[in-house]
C-alpha positions in Angstrom: -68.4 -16.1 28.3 -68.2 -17.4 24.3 -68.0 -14.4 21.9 -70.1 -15.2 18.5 -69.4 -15.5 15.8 -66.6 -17.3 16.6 -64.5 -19.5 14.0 -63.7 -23.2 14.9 -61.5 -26.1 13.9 -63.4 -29.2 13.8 -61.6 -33.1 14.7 -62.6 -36.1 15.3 -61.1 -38.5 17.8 -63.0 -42.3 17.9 -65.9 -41.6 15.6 -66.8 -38.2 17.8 -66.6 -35.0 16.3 -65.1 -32.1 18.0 -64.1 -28.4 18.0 -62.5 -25.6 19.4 -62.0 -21.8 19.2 -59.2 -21.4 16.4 -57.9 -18.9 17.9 -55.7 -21.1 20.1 -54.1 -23.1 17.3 -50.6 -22.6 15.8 -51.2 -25.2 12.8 -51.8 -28.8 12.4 -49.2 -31.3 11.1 -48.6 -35.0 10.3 -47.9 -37.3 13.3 -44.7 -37.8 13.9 -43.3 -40.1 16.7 -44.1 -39.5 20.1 -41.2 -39.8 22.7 -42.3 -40.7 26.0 -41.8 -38.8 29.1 -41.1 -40.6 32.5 -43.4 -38.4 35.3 -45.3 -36.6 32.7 -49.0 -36.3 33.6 -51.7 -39.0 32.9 -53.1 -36.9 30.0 -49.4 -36.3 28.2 -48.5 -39.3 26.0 -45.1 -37.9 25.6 -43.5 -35.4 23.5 -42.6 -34.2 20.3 -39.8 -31.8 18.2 -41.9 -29.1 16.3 -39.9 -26.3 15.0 -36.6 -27.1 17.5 -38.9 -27.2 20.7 -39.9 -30.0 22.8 -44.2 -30.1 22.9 -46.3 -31.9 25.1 -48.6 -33.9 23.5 -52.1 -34.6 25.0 -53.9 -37.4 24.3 -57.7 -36.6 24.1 -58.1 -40.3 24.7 -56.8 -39.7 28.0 -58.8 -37.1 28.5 -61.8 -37.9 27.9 -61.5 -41.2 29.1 -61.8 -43.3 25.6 -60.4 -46.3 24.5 -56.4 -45.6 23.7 -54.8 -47.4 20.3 -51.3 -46.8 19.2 -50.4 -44.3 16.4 -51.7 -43.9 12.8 -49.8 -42.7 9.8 -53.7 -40.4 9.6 -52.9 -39.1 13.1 -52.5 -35.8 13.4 -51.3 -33.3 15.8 -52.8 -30.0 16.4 -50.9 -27.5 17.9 -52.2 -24.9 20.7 -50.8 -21.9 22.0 -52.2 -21.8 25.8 -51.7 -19.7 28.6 -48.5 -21.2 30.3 -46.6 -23.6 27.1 -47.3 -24.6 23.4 -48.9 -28.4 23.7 -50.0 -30.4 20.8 -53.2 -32.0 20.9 -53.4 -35.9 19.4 -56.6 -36.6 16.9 -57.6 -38.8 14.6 -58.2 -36.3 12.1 -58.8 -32.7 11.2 -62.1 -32.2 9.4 -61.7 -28.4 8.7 -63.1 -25.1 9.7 -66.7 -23.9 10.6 -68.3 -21.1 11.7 -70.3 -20.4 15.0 -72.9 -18.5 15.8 -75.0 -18.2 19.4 -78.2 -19.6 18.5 -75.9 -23.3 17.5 -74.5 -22.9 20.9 -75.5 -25.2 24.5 -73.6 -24.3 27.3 -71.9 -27.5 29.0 -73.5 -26.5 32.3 -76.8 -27.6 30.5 -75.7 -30.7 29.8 -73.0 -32.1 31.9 -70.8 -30.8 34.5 -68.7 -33.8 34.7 -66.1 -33.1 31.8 -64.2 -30.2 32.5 -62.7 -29.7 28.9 -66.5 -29.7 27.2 -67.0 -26.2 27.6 -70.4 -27.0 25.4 -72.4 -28.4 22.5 -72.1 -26.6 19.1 -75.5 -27.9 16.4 -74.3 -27.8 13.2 -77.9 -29.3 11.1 -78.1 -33.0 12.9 -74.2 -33.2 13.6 -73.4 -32.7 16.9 -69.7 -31.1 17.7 -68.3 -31.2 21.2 -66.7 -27.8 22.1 -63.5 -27.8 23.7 -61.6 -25.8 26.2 -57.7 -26.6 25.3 -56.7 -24.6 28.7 -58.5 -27.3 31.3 -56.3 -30.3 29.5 -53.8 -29.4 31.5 -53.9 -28.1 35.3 -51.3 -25.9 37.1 -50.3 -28.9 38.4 -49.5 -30.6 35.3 -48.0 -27.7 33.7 -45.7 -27.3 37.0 -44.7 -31.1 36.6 -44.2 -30.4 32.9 -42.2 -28.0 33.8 -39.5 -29.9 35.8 -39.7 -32.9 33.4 -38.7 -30.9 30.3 -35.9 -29.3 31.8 -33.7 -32.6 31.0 -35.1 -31.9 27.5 -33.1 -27.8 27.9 
């Protein structure tokens, strides 16, 4: 259940615009080069060094099933504190913060039930923000493969 008013940090990745609940990020920094990671999940494009610790980054690309392109100087990383690890999130930009409130809010279940990290539709005027759930980028699975991969990294 969403909780308004809720605060979000707005992105874009391939001329989309997107958001999530700030709650889950950490900060946002400069891309820096992403080391690959033999066995890592389909979604990881490698990792990265932030602050002494190894961090997965996810490719919304790969999530979402866009077109993938190599890095940009513009990139940026944003990174998330869920449940089970920190994981840094790959965009094409960070556009800033917004507010929330339940009358901008569709439910995904109204729209589509085929992408499991739009958790719904947030109206902002005639701009359209797709709402993220950073927890459903990676499964148990994935985090349990993570897991064993980034042990060579200890």
């Amino acid at each position: 259940m969403k909780h308004f008013p809720c605060r979000l940090l707005v992105f874009r990745v391939e001329n989309r615009n997107y958001a999530l609940d700030i709650s889950f990020v950490q900060r946002v920094v400069p891309m820096v080069e992403i080391t690959t990671l033999p066995g890592s999940p389909s979604v990881v494009a490698g990792v990265v060094n932030i602050r002494g610790g190894i961090v997965p980054v996810v490719s919304l690309r790969l999530c979402c099933g866009l077109p993938e392109r190599g890095l940009k100087l513009s990139d940026r990383l944003i990174v998330l504190q869920l449940e089970r690890r920190m994981a840094a999130l790959w965009v094409d930009d960070v556009l800033g913060l917004q507010e929330c409130n339940e009358g901008q809010w569709t439910a995904a279940k109204e729209i589509t039930r085929s992408l499991k990290s739009v958790e719904g539709i947030v109206k902002n005027g005639e701009e359209l923000l797709i709402f993220q759930n950073p927890e459903s980028y990676l499964s148990p699975k994935d985090h349990d493969l993570l897991d064993l991969e980034l042990l060579q990294f200890s």
